[in-house]
C-alpha positions as a printed NumPy array, in Angstrom:
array([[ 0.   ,  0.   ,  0.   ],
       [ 1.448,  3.257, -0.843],
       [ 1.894,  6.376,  1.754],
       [-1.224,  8.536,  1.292],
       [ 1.37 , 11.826,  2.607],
       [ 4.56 , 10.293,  0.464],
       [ 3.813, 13.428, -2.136],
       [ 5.102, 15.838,  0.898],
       [ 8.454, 14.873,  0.654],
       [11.405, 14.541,  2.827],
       [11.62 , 17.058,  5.84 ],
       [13.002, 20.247,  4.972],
       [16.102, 21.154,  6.534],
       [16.208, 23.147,  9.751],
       [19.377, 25.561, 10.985],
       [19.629, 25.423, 14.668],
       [16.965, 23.399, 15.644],
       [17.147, 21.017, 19.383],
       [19.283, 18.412, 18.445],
       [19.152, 14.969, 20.211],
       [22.425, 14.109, 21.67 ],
       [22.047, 10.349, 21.531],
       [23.497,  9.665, 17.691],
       [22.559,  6.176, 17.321],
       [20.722,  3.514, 19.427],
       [18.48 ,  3.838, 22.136],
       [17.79 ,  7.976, 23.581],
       [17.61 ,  8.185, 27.163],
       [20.244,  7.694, 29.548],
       [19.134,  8.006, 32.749],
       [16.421,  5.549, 34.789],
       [13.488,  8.111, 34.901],
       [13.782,  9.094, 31.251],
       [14.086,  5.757, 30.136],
       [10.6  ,  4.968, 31.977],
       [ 9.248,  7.309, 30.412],
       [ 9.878,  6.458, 27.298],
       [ 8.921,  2.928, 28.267],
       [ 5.283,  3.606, 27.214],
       [ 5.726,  4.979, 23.92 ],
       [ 7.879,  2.422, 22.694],
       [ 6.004, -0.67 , 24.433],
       [ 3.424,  0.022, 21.552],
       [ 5.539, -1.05 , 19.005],
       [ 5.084,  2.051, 16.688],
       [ 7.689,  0.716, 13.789],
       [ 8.303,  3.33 , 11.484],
       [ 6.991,  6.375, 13.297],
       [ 9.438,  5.728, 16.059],
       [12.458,  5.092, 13.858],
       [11.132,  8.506, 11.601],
       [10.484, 10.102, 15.317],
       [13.912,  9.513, 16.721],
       [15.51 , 10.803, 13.309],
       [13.902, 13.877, 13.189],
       [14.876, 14.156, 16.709],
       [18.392, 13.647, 15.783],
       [18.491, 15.966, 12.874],
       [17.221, 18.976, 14.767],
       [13.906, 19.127, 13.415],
       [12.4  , 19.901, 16.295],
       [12.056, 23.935, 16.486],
       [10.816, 24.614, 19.698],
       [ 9.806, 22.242, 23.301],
       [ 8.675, 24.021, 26.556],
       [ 7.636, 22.294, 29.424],
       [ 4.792, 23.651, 32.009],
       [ 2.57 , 22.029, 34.348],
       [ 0.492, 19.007, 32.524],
       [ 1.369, 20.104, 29.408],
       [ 4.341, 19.919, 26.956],
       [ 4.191, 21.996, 23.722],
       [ 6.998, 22.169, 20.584],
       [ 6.967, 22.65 , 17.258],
       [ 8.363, 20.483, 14.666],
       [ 9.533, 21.241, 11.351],
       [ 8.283, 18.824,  8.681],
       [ 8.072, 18.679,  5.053],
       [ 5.159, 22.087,  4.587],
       [ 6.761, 25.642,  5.388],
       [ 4.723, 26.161,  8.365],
       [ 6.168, 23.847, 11.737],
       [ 3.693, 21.349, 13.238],
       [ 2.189, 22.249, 16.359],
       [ 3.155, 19.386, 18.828],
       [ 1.195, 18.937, 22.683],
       [ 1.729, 16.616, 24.873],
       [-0.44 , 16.734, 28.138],
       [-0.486, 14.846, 31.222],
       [-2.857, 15.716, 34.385],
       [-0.549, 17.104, 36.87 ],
       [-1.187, 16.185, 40.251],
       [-3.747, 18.075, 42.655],
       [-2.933, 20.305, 45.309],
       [-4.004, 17.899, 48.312],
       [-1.704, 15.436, 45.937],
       [ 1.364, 17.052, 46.373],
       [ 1.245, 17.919, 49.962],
       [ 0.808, 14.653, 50.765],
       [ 3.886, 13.199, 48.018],
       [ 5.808, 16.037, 50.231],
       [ 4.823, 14.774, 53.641],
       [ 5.937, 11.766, 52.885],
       [ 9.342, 12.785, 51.037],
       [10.065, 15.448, 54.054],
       [ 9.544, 12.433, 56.354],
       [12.446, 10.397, 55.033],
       [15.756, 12.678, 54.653],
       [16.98 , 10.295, 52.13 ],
       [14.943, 11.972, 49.583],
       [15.161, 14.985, 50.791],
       [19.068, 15.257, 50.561],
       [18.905, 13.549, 46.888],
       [16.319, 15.95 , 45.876],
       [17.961, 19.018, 47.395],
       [21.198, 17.998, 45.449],
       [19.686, 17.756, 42.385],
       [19.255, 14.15 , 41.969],
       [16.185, 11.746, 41.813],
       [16.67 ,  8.652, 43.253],
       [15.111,  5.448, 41.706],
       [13.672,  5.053, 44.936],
       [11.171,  7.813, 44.077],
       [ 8.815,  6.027, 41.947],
       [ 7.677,  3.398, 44.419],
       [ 7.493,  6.574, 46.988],
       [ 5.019,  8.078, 44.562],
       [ 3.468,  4.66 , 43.361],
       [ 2.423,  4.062, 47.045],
       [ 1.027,  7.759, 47.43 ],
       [-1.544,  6.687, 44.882],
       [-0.233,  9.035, 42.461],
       [ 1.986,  7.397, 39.862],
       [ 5.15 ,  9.497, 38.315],
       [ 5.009,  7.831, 35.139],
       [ 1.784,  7.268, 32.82 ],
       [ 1.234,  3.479, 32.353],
       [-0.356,  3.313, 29.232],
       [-0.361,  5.819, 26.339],
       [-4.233,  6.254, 26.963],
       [-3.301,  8.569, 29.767],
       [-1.387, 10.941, 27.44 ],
       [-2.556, 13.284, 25.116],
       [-1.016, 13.605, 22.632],
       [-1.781, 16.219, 19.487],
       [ 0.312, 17.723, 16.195],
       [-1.414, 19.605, 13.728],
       [ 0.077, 17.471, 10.542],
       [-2.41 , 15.38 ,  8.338],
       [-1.247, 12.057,  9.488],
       [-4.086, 10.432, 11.35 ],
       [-1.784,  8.559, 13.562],
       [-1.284,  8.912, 17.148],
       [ 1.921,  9.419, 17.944],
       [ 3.107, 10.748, 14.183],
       [ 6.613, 11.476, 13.652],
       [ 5.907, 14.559, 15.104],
       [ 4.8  , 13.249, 18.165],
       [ 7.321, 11.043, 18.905],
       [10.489, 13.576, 17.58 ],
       [ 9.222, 15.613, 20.326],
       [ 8.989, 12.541, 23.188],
       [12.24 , 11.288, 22.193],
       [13.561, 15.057, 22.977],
       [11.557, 15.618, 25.768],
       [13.228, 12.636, 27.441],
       [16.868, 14.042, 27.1  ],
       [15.293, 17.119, 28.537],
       [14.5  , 14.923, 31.721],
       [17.874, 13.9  , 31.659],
       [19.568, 17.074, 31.765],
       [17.053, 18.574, 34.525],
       [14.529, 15.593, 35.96 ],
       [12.869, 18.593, 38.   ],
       [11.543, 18.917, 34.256],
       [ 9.442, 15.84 , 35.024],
       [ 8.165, 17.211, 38.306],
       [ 7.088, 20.523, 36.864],
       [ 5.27 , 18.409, 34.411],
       [ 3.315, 16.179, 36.659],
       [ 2.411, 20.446, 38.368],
       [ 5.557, 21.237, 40.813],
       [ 8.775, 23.115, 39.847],
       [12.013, 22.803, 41.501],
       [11.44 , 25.974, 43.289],
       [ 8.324, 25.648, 44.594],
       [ 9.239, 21.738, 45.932],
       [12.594, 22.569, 47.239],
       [11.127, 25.36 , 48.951],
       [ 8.369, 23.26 , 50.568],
       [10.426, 20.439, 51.653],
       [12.912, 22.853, 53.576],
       [ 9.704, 24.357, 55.428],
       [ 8.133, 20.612, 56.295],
       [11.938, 19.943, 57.779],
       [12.114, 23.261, 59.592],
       [ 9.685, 22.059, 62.985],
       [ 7.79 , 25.39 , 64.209],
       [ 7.894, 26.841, 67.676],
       [ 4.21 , 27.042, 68.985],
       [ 5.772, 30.211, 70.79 ],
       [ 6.787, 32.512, 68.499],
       [ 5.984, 30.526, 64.951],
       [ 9.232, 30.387, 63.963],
       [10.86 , 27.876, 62.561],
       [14.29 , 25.94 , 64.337],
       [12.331, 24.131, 67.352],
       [13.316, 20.829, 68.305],
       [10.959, 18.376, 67.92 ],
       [10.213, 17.855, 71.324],
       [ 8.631, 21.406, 71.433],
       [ 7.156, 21.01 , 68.331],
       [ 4.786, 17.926, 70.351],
       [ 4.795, 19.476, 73.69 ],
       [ 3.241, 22.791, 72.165],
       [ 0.603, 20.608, 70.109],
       [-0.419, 18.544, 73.042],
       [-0.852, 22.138, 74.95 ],
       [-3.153, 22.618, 71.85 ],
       [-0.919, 25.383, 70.689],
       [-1.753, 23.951, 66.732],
       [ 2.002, 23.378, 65.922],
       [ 2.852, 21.683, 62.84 ],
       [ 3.813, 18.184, 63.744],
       [ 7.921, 17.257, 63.479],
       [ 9.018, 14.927, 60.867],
       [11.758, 12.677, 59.964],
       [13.167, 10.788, 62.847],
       [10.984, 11.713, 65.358],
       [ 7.522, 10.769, 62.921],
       [ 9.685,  7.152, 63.018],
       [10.316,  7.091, 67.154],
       [ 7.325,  8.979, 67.905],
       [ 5.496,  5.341, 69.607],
       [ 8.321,  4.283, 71.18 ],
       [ 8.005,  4.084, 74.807],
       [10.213,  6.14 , 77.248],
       [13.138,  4.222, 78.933],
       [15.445,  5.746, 82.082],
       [19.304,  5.574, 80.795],
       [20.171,  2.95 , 83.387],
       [17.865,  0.645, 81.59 ],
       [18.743,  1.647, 77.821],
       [22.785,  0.96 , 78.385],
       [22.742, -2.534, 77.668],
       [20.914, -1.494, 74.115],
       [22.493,  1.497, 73.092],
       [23.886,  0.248, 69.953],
       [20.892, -1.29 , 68.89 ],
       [18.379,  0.44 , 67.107],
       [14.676,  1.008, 68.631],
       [12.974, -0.139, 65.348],
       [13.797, -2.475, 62.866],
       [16.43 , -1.344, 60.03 ],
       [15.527, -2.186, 56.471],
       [16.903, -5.01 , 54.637],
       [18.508, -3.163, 51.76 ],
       [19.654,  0.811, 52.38 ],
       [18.883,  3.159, 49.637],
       [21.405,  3.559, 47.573],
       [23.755,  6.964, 47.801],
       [25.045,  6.689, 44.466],
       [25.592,  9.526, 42.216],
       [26.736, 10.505, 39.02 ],
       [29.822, 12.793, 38.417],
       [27.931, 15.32 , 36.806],
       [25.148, 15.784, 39.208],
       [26.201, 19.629, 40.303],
       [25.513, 20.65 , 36.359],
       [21.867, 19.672, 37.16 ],
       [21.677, 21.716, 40.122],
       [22.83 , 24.963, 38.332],
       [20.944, 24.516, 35.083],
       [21.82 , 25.148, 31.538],
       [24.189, 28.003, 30.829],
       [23.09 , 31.108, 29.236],
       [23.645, 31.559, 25.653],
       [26.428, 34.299, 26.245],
       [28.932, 32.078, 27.881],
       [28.127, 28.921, 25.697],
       [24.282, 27.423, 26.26 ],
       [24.009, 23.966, 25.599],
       [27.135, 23.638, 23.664],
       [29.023, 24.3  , 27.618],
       [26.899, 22.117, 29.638],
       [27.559, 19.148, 27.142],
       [31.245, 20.531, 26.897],
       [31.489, 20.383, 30.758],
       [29.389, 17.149, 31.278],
       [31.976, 15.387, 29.453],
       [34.167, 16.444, 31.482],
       [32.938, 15.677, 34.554],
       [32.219, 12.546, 33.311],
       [36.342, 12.108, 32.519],
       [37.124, 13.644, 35.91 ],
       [34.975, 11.114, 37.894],
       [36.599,  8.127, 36.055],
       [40.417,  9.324, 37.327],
       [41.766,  7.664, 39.514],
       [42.628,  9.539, 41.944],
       [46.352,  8.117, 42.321],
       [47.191,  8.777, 39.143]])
């Protein structure tokens, strides 16, 4: 059967357009963009994929911005006017996210990763068990829209533009936060408050926890501590004299596998952000991620 839209021709070419850095194989490096490209690929697309990721890698992609629930770009294709590209998602509600940051202020594991700039792979079962899943499972709970004539869903287009907006989560995975409705801002901000205990005295923050739960038993309406108290809070008092024997023992049980502290060389690049175009944009950060990259395979007595 011939292609009903072969009479449009090849692309046409595009000058500094967002260029995938992956030049062959699969895109996606790290864990959370390679889940999320999981779903588009699991639907065995054929051709639109392999069309999607070369247009991706040929910098036909014009433009790809990234707010809450919804991704826009435009894509250059074969007529003079760019396709109009969206890709929405239904970000997560208010009550949604201050419960997803209860429960990541409780546990300073993710709070340190996060605060460095890093999402550990630990975070998707964290959000899996909040009832509000990071990643969509199936491609039913995308939508996904271009304005080219092809009928199919995801064109080309569509997947040129997933394929780019995965790299994007690599080089920033706040990116996929914002998306699902929280920036990095706005989280980081609201994770140092929900670690900051409140005095019921003067409402300022820097109490220890202990007068954080004295003032809210006095019914003073203090926010209640988190972290390791939340965890020893039902633990029943015991005089020193009784606690020596167990002092090196901890009073609850320690999990069978720690999270793991690993991180990549690079990881202060995704902290700062891209550079501005007047000392090198994109061109630096890939310039200096390689670097990084070289510097954290040294050893260091050489």
């Amino acid at each position: 059967m011939t292609d009903r839209y072969a009479d449009f021709g090849p692309p046409r070419r595009v000058d500094g357009g967002l260029r995938a850095r992956s030049t062959r194989g699969a895109i996606g490096v790290s864990w959370w963009s390679r889940r999320f490209l999981e779903v588009l690929e699991s639907f065995a697309l054929g051709t639109r994929l392999t069309r999607g990721r070369a247009y991706a890698r040929a910098g036909q992609v014009l433009t790809l911005a990234v707010t809450p629930g919804v991704v826009t770009a435009t894509v250059q294709g074969s007529r003079p006017r760019p396709y109009r590209v969206r890709i929405a998602v239904t970000p997560f509600s208010a009550a949604q996210w201050d419960r997803i940051e209860a429960d990541l202020a409780g546990q300073a594991f993710f709070s340190a990763r996060l605060l460095a700039g890093d999402l550990p792979a630990e975070l998707e079962e964290l959000f899996t068990t909040a009832g509000t899943p990071l990643f969509p499972r199936r491609l039913a709970e995308l939508e996904l829209d271009c304005s080219c004539p092809d009928f199919a869903v995801p064109c080309k287009h569509l997947a040129a533009s997933c394929y780019l907006l995965a790299e994007t989560f690599d080089a920033d995975p706040f990116e996929l936060l914002h998306w699902r409705g929280r920036s990095r801002a706005d989280l980081l901000t609201r994770l140092r408050a929900r670690r900051q205990p409140t005095d019921p005295g003067t409402g300022t923050a820097g109490a220890g926890a202990g007068a954080v739960v004295a003032g809210a038993a006095a019914g003073g309406g203090a926010v209640p501590a988190v972290g390791a108290y939340r965890a020893l809070a039902g633990q029943p008092s015991v005089s020193l004299a009784d606690s020596v024997d167990r002092f090196w023992l901890p009073p609850v049980p320690l999990p069978d596998r720690p999270p793991t502290l690993a991180t990549e060389p690079e990881l202060v690049l995704r902290q700062l952000g891209p550079p501005a175009a007047a000392i090198g944009g994109p061109g630096l950060l890939e310039r200096l991620r390689r670097a990084y990259r070289e510097l954290g395979r040294t050893d260091p007595a050489d």
